[in-house]
ROSEZA-962129 format. One line per 4 residues: for each residue x, y, z of N, C-alpha, C. Coordinates in steps of 0.2 Angstrom, whole numbers, plus 5000, padded with zeros to 4 digits. Example, Ala and Ser with C-alpha at 12.3 -4.5 7.8 and 13.67 -1.06 7.14 Angstrom:
# ROSEZA-962129
5066 4972 5039 5062 4978 5039 5066 4984 5039 ~ 5064 4989 5035 5068 4995 5036 5064 5000 5039 .
This chain:
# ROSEZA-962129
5204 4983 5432 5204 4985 5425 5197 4985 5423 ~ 5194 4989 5420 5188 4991 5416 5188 4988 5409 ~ 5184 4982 5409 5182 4982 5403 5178 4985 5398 ~ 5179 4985 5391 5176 4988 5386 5181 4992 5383 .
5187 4994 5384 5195 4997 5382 5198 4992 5378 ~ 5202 4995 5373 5208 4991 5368 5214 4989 5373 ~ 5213 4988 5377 5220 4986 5379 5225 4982 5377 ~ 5232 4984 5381 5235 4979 5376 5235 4972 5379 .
5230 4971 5383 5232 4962 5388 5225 4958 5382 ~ 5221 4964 5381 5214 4961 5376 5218 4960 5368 ~ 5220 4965 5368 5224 4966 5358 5230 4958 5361 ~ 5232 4956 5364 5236 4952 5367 5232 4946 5365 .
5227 4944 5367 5221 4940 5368 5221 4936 5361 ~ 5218 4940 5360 5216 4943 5353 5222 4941 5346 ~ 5226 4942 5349 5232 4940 5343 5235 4935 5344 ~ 5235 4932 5349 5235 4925 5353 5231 4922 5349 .
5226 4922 5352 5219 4917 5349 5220 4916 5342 ~ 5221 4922 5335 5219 4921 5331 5224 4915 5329 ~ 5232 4919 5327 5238 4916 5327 5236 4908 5329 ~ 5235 4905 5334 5234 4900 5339 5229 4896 5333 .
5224 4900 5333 5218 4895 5328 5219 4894 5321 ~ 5224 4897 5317 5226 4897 5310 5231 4893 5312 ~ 5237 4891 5318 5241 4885 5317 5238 4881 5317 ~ 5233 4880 5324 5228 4873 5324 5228 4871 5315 .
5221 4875 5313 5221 4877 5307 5224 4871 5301 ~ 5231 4876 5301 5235 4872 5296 5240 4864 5298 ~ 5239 4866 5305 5241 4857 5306 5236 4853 5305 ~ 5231 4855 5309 5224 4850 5304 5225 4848 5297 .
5226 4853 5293 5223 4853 5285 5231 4848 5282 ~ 5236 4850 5286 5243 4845 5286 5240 4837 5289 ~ 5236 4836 5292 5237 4830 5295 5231 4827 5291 ~ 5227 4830 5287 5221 4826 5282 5222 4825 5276 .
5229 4831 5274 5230 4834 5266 5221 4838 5264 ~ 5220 4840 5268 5214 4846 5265 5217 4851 5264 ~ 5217 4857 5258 5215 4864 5259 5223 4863 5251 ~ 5220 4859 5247 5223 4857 5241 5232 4855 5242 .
5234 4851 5248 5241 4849 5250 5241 4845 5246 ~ 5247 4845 5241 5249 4840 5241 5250 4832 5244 ~ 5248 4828 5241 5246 4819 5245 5249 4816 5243 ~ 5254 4810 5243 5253 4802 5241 5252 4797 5246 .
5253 4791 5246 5254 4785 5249 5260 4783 5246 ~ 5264 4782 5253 5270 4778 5254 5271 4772 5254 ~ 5273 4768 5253 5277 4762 5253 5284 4761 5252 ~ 5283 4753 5255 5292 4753 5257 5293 4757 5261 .
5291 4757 5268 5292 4762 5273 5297 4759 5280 ~ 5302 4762 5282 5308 4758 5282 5309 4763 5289 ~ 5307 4761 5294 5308 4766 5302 5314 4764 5305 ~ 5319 4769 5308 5322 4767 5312 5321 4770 5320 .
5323 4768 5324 5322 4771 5330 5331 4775 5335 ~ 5330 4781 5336 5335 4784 5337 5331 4786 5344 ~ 5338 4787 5350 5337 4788 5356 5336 4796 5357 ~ 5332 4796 5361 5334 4807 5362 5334 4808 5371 .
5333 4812 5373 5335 4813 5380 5328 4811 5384 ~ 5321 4811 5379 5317 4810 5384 5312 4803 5381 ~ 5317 4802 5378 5317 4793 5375 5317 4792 5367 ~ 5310 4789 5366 5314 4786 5356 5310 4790 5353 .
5313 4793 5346 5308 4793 5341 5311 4790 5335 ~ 5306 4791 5330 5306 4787 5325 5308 4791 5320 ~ 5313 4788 5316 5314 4791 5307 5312 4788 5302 ~ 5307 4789 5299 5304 4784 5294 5305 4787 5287 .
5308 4782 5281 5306 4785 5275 5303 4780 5272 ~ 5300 4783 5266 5297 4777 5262 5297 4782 5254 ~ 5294 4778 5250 5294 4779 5243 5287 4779 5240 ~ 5288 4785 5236 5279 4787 5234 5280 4782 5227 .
5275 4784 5223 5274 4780 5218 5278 4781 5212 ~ 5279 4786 5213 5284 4789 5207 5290 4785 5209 ~ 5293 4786 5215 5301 4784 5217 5300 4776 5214 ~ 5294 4774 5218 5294 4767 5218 5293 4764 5210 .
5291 4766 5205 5293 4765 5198 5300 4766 5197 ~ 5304 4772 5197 5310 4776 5197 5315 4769 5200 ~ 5315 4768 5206 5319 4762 5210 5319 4755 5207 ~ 5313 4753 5203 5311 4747 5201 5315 4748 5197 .
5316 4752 5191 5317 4754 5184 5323 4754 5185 ~ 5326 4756 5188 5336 4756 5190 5337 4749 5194 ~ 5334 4747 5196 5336 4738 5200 5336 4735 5193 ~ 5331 4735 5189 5333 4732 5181 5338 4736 5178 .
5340 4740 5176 5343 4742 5172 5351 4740 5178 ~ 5351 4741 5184 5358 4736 5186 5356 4730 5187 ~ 5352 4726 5186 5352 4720 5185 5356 4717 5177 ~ 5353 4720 5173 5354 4722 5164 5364 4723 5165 .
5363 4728 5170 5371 4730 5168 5376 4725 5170 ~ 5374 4718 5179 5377 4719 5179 5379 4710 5174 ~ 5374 4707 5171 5373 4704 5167 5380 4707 5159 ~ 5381 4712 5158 5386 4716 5154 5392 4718 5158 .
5394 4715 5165 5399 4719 5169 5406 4717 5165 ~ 5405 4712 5160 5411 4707 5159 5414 4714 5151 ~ 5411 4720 5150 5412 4726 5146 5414 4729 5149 ~ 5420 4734 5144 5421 4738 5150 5417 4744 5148 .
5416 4747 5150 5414 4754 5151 5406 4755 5154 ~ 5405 4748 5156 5398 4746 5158 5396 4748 5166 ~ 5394 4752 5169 5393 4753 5176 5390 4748 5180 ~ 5392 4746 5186 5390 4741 5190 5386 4741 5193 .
5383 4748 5195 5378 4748 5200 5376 4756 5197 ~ 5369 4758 5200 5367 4762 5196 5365 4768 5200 ~ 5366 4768 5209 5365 4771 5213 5361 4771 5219 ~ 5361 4775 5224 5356 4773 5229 5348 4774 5225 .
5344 4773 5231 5340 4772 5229 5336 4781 5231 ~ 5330 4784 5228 5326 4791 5229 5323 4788 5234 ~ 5323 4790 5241 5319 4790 5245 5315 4796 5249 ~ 5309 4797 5253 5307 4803 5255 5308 4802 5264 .
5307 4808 5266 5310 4807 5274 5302 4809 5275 ~ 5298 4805 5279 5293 4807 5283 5293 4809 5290 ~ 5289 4815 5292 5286 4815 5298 5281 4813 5300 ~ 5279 4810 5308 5277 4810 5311 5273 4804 5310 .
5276 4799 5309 5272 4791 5307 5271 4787 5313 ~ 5264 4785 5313 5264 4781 5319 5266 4774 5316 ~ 5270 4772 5322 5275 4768 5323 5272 4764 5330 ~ 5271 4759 5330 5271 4753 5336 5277 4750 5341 .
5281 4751 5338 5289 4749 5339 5289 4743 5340 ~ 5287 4737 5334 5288 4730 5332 5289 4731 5326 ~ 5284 4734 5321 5287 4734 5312 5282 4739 5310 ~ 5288 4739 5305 5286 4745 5300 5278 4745 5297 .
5276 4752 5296 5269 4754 5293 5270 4749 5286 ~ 5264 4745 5284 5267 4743 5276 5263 4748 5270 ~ 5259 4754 5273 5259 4760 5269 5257 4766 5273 ~ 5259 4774 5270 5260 4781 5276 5255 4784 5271 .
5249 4785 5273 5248 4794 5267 5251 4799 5271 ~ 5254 4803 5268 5256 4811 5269 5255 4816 5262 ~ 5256 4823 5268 5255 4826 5263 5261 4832 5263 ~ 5265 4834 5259 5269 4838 5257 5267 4845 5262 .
5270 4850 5266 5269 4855 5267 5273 4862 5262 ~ 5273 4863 5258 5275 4869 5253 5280 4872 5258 ~ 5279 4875 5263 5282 4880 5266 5288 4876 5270 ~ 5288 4871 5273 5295 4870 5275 5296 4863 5270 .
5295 4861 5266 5296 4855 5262 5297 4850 5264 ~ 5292 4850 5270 5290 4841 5274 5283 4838 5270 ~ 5286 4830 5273 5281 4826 5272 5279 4824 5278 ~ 5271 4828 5280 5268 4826 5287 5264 4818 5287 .
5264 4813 5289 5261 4809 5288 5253 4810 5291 ~ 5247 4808 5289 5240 4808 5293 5241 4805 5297 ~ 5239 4805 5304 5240 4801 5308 5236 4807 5313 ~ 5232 4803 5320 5228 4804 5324 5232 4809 5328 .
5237 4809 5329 5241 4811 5333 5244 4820 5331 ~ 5243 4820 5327 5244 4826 5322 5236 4831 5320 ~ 5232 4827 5321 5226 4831 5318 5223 4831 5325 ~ 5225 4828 5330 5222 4829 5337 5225 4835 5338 .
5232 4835 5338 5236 4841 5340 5233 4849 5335 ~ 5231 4847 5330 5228 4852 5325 5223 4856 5328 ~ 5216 4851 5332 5211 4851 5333 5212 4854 5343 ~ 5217 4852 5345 5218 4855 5350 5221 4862 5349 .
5224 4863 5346 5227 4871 5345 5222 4876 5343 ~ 5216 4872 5338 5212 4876 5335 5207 4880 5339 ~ 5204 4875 5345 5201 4872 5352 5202 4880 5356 ~ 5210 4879 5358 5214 4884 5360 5213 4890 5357 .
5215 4891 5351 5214 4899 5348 5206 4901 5348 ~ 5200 4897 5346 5195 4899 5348 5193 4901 5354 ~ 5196 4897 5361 5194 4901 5366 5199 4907 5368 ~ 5204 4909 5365 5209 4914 5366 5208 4922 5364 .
5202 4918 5357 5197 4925 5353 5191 4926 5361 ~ 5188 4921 5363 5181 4921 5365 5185 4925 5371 ~ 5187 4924 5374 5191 4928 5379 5192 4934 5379 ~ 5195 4937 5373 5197 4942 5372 5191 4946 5370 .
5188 4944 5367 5178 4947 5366 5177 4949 5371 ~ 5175 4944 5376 5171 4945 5382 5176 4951 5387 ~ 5184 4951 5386 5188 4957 5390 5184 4962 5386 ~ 5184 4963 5380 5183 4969 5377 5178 4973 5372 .
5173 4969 5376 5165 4970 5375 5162 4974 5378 ~ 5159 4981 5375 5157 4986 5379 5154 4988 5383 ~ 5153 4990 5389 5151 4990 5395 5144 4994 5394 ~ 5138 4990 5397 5133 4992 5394 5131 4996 5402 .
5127 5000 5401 5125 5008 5404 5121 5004 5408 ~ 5121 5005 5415 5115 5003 5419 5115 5001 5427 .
């Protein structure tokens, strides 16, 4: 095959690489909170461990600061009520607790993190936690689409006369 043509294994290259570098990209910017993501710091972060086919992973939630004022303020207010349960029409309990589900929290498999930063993804309504493992994976994909551009350059670079 002659290089310096459009073909479609180059246009192939080419749409690969870019695609590839803009996931990298936005898993990056998910695993730092860069690129104006949404962020907190979690607390009270509560992992449990479920088995899957190719061993354990981890489900962790925890509580941003907002929850964690929110949960406090209802522990008192059923504390309050349950102080008035001898009334009727006084409720006894005030509810579960607002918790968030995080992904991708590094976990030691001894005890829980005692705080997670994440950061919100807009688009599928996850919270990805920072974590090395994530922005590695970021930084690999990105790694990847740049050499899948550089590649597709040099297929389709024009054949100089000589």
């Amino acid at each position: 095959m002659r290089r310096g043509r459009w073909t479609a294994a180059g246009l192939g290259w080419l749409s690969a690489g870019v695609l590839t570098a803009a996931a990298g990209v936005g898993v990056t910017s998910a695993g730092t909170g860069a690129l104006g993501l949404e962020t907190h710091t979690f607390t009270r972060v509560d992992c449990r461990s479920v088995s899957v086919k190719g061993g354990t992973v981890w489900h962790c939630i925890g509580e941003s600061p907002a929850q964690v004022r929110a949960n406090d303020e209802a522990d008192r207010r059923a504390a309050q009520a349950a102080l008035r349960a001898h009334r009727d029409g006084v409720p006894s309990d005030i509810g579960p607790h607002k918790r968030t589900r995080l992904t991708f929290v590094d976990h030691d498999g001894r005890r829980d993190p005692q705080e997670v930063t994440a950061s919100r993804v807009p688009v599928v309504d996850r919270w990805i936690a920072h974590s090395g493992n994530v922005v590695g994976a970021g930084v690999l994909l990105t790694v990847f689409g740049i050499m899948g551009v550089a590649w597709s350059a040099y297929r389709l670079r024009p054949l100089r006369p000589g």
